[in-house]
Steps between C-alpha positions, in 0.01 A plus 500: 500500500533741800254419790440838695450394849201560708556552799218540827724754673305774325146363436276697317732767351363420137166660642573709716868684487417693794305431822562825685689811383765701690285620769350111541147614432395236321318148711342277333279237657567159439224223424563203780656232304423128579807324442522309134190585441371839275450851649173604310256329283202596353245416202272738266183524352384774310097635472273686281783586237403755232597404138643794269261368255156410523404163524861349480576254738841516687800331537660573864814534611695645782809639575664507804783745542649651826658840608691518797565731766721756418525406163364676189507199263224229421616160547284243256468201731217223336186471316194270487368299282269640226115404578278553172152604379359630888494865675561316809834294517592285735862470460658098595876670547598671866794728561718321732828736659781292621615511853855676375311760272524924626127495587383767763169632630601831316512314187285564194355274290371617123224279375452572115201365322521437122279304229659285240399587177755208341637295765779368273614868545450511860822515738723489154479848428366676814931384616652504145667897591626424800633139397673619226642786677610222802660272223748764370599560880444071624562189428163368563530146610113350520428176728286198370182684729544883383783574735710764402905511605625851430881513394679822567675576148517851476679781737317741413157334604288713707464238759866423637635179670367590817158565435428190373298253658644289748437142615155382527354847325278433238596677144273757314582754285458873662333812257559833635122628567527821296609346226195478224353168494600267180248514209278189565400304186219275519375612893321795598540694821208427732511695845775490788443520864797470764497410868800503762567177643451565854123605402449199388646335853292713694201502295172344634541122414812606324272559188463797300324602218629743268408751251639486139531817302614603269855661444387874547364356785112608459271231313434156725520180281459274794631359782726265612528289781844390720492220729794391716524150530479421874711199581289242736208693449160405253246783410244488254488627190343559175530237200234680263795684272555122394344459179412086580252239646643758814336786444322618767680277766583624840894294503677515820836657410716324696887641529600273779848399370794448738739272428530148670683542862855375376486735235396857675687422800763775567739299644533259180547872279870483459480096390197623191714810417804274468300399159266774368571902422320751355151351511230613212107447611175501309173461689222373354121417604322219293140387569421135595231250361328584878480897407803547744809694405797373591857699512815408343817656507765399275827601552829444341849545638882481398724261709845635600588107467568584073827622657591327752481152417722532157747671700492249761487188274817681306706497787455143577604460102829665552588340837398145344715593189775633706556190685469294167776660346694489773483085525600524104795638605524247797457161254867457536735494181324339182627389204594768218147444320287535815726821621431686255100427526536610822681802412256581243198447730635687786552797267116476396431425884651816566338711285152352540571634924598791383197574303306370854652794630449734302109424474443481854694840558260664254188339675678640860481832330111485395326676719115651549258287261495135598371356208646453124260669245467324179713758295745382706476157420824487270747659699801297595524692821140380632529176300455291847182699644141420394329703275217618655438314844222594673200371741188521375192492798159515485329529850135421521211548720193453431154460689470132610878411492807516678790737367694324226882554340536383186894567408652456146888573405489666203888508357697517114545143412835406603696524210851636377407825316858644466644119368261453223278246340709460142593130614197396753501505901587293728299208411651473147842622601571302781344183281744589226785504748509170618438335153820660409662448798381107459648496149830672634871418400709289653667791681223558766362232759099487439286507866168524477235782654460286773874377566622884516169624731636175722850651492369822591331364759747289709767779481204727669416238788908463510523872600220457737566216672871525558490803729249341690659193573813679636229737685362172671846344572620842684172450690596156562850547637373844717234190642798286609680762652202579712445131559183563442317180408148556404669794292766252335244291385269747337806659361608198353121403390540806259815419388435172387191614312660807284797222472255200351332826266855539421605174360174458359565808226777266349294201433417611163671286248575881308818598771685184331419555186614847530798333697651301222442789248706736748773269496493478110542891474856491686794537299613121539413434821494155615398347829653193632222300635638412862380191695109542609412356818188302592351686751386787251256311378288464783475886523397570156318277192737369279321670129708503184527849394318552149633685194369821441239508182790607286801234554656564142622833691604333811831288442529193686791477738573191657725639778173702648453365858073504449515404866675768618188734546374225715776503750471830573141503530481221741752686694233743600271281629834281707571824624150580604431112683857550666361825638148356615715178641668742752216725595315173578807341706551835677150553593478147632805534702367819664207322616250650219228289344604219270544603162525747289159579255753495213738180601403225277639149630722345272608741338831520698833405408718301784754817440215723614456305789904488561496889464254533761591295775843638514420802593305416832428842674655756274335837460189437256585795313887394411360123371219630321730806311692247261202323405333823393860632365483219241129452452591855329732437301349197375221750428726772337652215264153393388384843444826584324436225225170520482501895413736431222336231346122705478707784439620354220184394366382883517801536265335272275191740481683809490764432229243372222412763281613873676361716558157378393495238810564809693250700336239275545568493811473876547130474329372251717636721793278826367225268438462377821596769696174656336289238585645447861447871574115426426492207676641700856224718437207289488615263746554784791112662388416145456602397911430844603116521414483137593623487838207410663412189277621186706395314144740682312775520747451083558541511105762684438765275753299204417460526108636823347388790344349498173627759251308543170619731242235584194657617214381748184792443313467449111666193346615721182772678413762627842215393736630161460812620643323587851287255511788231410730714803144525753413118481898432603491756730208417713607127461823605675285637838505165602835553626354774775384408803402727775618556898281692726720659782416764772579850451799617723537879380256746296686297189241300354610468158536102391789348499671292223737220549633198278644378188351530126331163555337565801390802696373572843295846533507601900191709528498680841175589668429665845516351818099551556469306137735229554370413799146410365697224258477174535790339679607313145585804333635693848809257490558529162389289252486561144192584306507426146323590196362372182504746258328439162404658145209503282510744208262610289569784210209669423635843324476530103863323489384183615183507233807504213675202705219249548429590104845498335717412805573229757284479874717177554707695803160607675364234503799284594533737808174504590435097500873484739353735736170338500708150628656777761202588638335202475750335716502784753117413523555127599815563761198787657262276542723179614680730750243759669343373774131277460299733676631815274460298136110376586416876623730637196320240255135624625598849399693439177571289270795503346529163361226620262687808375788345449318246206344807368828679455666141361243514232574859431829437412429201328270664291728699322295773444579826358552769768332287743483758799284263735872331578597785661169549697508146623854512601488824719155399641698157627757654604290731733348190614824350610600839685801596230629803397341639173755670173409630246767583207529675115764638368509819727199405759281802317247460272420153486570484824283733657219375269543153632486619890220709425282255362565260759457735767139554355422133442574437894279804590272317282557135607573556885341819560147497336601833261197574342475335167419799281818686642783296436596670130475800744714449758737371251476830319564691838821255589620548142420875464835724457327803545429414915917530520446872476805619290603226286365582143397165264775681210733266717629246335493202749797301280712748444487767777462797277270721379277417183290810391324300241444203667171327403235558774376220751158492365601356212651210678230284605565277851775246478265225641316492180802517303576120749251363369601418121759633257231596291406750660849693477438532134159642496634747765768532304273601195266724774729659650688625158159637384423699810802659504483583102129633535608729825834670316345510168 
């Protein structure tokens, strides 16, 4: 797939090619622009509309389309909802122009009037010409929320590469204005009327009210009324188009919307843009149960983090491969059996980097879109990117409360399109590989899960650790040659404490099993055990070193010196005493205070005390160098021995069954990289719009961040192949924790560091917002999370899997994740502050929700969609960070986020009870998107001519509710669409 890029250099050249011709005569006036916020909004209302029949009552609807300056073509920009059976509509949907949209006071703005004769025709065919003729030039890529991607495929397309739209332009499709209208099938042509924006502007309460007519232009069917939407401003308006308990009503239309402080601030711009691009809004005005109307604008953006977090999490895969392979090749000489396991897994290793490579070379070269459409889902190229990450917002303010964000990640359930479901995902597959492994020959050395993630560890705090050490003894000795006391000491402080971290790593009984199997692997090598002295034992526990699960493939050898490792571990921590004994004695003789902080009496060997005493006033630096000299070699010989041995149980991992191990591997990898680049998302909007929270900040150091995913997936047929790969790789975020550091440059991009079993995202704010942190998370501790999954599959596939299939792996998931969240619950309320959980308990409760949704899942019942309502209500409560997943983040997706969004306008903002199937209809309606026509198909990405029309397909809700219903709508919907062709 070729990306075009988009860049900002040339903003607007889509719509307007031209600003000024040779001579410069053409100026346009520019709109002042409030930064993040859009140019020009307005809502309509139409009055007194004449019917072309007699007596027939209308179904409105608007189109909005724009011609610009200098510019003889008509761009088709939105539409509102339809309103039925009145002469007078009052129309729910705004037009809303983003802040990076060509919009001048010279503008025009076309306002078409139609009536609906058969809505299922509506939109479908009034766009069927000019769709068709755009899908024989495009590859039309749609988004779960009617977004359309346009894909340059054709060189002879009359719109080249650079007159596309560039970054943050919103996409419509352009019709050249003397081109004959399409024929319209099942809508009749009302009246037109047409203003220029800066009329509006400068009208008289920036309201006008416009004639329709006809298209000769004569015969008046009405008027229609523009309103701008004045930000921080309420006027009064009519409610008495509303055709409820409303009518009549005088509502105060109140369009005061501004965003909390953190968020509209300029100066924290460049940190929200790090996330979201190319921003699509819908405004909306719903009454309340008061007769109020409040204002909601939903908008939904793409984050530029789809690309850069793969690419970022694929470099850290090659550079943590890179070293692996080179400490294969490091183990030292093996036996002939073990050699050539090496040689074969260093040839896999090698290819497996290479195809690293390759990948993230490809992702370098993807540029312009920054998200993966879903028809993009299975190629190997994009394999590591998310399908379909974007934020979801609805911002809401309505009469009697204060603005409210309500944010929901909508993303392509992390899943590995381009590897398959034949065999399972990663739940089955990486179950299946340790059985075998378990039942392996006698050829391999069995470690389990745990033992290799151990391995994996120590060798990473090994890399860590050892520079630091010899960091802290340079500091030392650059102490004593400043004689320096107070320095000495606190050099030495932080030497002993890296040192103690040091030794500590090798306590784990593992390093000597791994020890012992090392020395079984080397072609006949046998170690003479030499005489072991006493005093080794009061440095280190005496612990007999235990067989590895497997000791039928371990032979015993008699002439292994098991105490061996333990000499050359307690040399480390001799070395280190011998070195605290002479910064104590030196200090003391120089007249400092007594005692070091580290010195630990009794600890000292009579040879220390010999070595000290006879060298009374030598330079400090020249008796503390040797000391230091051999504390690192000691080091270097531990580090030496212990690489090999967790090197070799690595070996043990790799060599079993190539290249699957490896390509398991490489699935988890694309998995998680999915899932991570989500996560990075919703964690920066997450702290961004939550700044000013000291609940939430005191939270996230103290507790963690809740994460809850709600999945649509199916448990039939491939489904159970992303669902088996999303529950692993969510599980698997446990392993991230995040770093919040100041901003030093305009680079504000997070930051990955780490192994494959744990991460460390660096997310970089300004200096104005890392300032207001607390002083926990200034210095750098880690904030975790706690991601979990509850799925739910509510599509036609999952009817056919609760009746002839298995719902064993839902609910299996869901009742882990309950235990997940329930625990996260308990650690919140043991851990937050008194004074937080009484006022927290007074305004929720939790505890309550949480039995509810245990029963739930108890229940067993069949598509039981109140699971997924009580899990993303408690995790709202608890301040988390809200997904919401399907197999590409479209249909089912959007349907879930629009019904919630209209059940918390109903439950938290009073949304009049008669207009909730309303405003669901609005946030649900296609046609508002302007150009996208309902012929595309949201699976597929192409164009269906013949598809069945929505108004046979009754609201998914109902089709929640029982199974039964999917047959008799089965049966309905067969005989509608019989009866209408016949």
């Amino acid at each position: 797939m070729e990306i075009k890029e988009e860049g900002t250099s040339e903003e607007g050249q889509h719509f307007l090619p031209a600003q000024a011709n040779d001579t410069g005569d053409f100026q346009f006036t520019s709109i002042p622009k409030t930064p993040n916020e859009p140019q020009l909004e307005f809502i309509l209302a139409c009055k007194d509309l004449v019917a072309p029949v007699r007596d027939r009552k209308l179904n409105t609807v608007v189109q909005i389309s724009v011609i610009h300056p200098a510019e003889q073509s008509l761009t088709r920009y939105a539409s509102t909802e339809i309103v039925e059976g009145t002469r007078d509509p009052l129309f729910l949907t705004g037009v809303t122009f983003p802040s990076e949209y060509p919009i001048y006071e010279e503008t025009k703005i076309k306002l078409t009037v139609y009536d609906v004769k058969d809505k299922s025709h509506d939109t479908r065919q009034i766009f069927k010409p000019i769709l068709t003729w755009f899908s024989s030039t495009f590859n039309l890529c749609v988004s779960h929320h009617a977004r359309l991607q346009v894909l340059h495929k054709d060189k002879d397309c009359p719109f080249p590469p650079e007159h596309w739209p560039k970054n943050n332009q919103v996409r419509t499709c352009v019709l050249p204005e003397h081109k004959d209208p399409p024929p319209e099938v099942g809508r009749s042509f009302l009246g037109y009327a047409s203003f220029k924006v800066g009329e509006l502007l400068k009208s008289k309460e920036q309201l006008l009210s416009l004639s329709l007519r006809t298209s000769d232009g004569g015969k008046v069917v009405g008027t229609i009324e523009v309103s701008v939407v004045k930000m921080g401003e309420i006027e009064d308006g009519e409610a008495d188009h509303i055709t409820t308990d409303v009518q009549g009503q005088k509502c105060a239309l109140v369009w005061e919307c501004t965003a909390p402080e953190s968020v509209s601030r300029k100066d924290n711009l460049p940190f929200l843009n790090t996330v979201l691009r190319n921003p699509v809004c819908k405004l909306y005005r719903f009454p309340t149960s008061d007769n109020k109307w409040m204002r909601i604008r939903e908008q939904m953006s793409e984050s530029i983090l789809s690309f850069h977090i793969p690419k970022e999490l694929i470099s850290l895969h090659i550079k943590e491969d890179l070293c692996r392979n080179q400490e294969l090749k490091e183990l030292g000489e093996l036996s002939p059996h073990w050699d050539n396991l090496r040689k074969n897994v260093l040839t896999h290793c090698d290819q497996m980097v290479n195809m690293y490579q390759d990948i993230l070379t490809e992702l370098s070269r993807e540029t312009g879109s920054s998200f993966k459409s879903s028809s993009s889902k299975g190629e190997k190229t994009l394999e590591f990117v998310p399908v379909n990450l974007h934020l979801q917002r609805m911002h809401v303010h309505s009469p009697h409360l204060k603005d409210a964000l309500y944010d929901v990640i909508t993303v392509g359930a992390p899943a590995a399109h381009f590897q398959g479901f034949k065999n399972g995902g990663l739940r089955k597959l990486l179950h299946r590989f340790e059985t075998e492994r378990r039942n392996t020959g006698y050829q391999f050395i069995y470690y389990s899960p745990e033992n290799t993630a151990k391995a994996k560890e120590v060798l990473s705090n090994i890399n860590q650790l050892q520079p630091l050490i010899a960091t802290h003894a340079d500091l030392l000795l650059n102490s004593a040659s400043q004689h320096s006391p107070d320095s000495l000491k606190n050099s030495l402080k932080m030497l002993s404490e890296k040192t103690e971290l040091f030794v500590h790593a090798f306590k784990d009984q593992l390093v000597r099993s791994a020890l012992l199997a090392l020395y079984t692997a080397r072609p006949g090598g046998i170690l003479k055990k030499p005489p072991s002295p006493k005093s080794t034992a009061e440095s280190s526990p005496q612990e007999q070193p235990q067989a590895v699960k497997r000791q039928d493939s371990i032979p015993h050898h008699s002439d292994y010196d098991e105490e061996e490792w333990d000499r050359v571990w307690a040399n480390v921590g001799k070395s280190l005493n011998c070195v605290i004994a002479m910064v104590d004695k030196l200090i003391e003789r120089d007249g400092g205070s007594e005692g070091s902080a580290g010195s630990k009496e009794g600890e000292k060997d009579a040879s220390l005390e010999d070595s000290i005493t006879s060298h009374p006033r030598e330079d400090w630096y020249e008796q503390l160098y040797p000391l230091i000299l051999t504390l690192k070699d000691c080091m270097g010989e531990v580090v030496n021995r212990a690489k090999q041995s967790l090197t070799f149980v690595l070996l043990q991992e790799l060599a079993y069954s190539l290249p699957q191990c490896l390509m398991l591997t490489l699935r988890r990898d694309i998995v998680f990289s999915q899932a991570l680049a989500g996560l990075v998302c919703g964690f920066i909007i997450k702290l961004h719009s939550s700044l000013n929270d000291p609940g939430f900040l005191q939270q996230l150091y103290t507790v963690g961040l809740i994460v809850q995913y709600e999945g649509l997936l199916s448990t039939y047929s491939d489904e159970i192949g992303m669902l088996e790969d999303m529950a692993v790789g969510i599980s698997d975020l446990k392993k991230v924790a995040f770093k919040i550091i100041e901003a030093k440059t305009n680079d504000v991009l997070p930051v990955i560091t780490g192994r494959r079993e744990h991460y460390v995202v660096e997310v970089k704010l300004p200096a104005m917002m890392f300032e207001s942190l607390p002083q926990q998370i200034k210095e750098g501790q880690l904030l975790h999370v706690h991601p979990v999954l509850f799925n739910v599959g509510i599509n036609e596939q999952q009817t056919l899997a609760e009746r002839f299939g298995d719902v064993s792996l839902q609910e299996n998931i869901n009742q882990e994740n309950f235990e997940l969240l329930k625990e996260y619950y308990k650690t919140f309320m043991e851990k937050m502050p008194p004074d937080y959980i009484s006022q927290f308990q007074e305004q929720h409760d939790v505890k309550g929700l949480l039995d509810n949704l245990h029963q739930n899942i108890q229940a067993k019942k069949r598509k039981n969609v109140e699971i997924m309502w009580l899990a993303a209500t408690i995790c709202r409560k608890l301040n988390g960070i809200r997904f919401t997943c399907c197999k590409s983040a479209k249909d089912r997706t959007s349907m879930s986020v629009t019904l919630e969004q209209c059940t918390i306008l109903r439950d938290e903002h009073q949304l009049h009870k008669d207009f909730f199937i309303r405003a669901l209809d609005c946030m649900r309606s296609r046609q508002t998107q302007g150009a996208l026509s309902e012929s595309d198909d949201p699976e597929t990405g192409c164009l269906t001519d013949n598809k069945p029309t929505s108004r046979h397909f009754y609201p998914v809700a109902l089709l929640l509710v029982s199974s039964h219903l999917l047959v008799v709508w089965l049966i309905l919907s067969l005989a509608l669409l019989l009866a209408k062709y016949q």
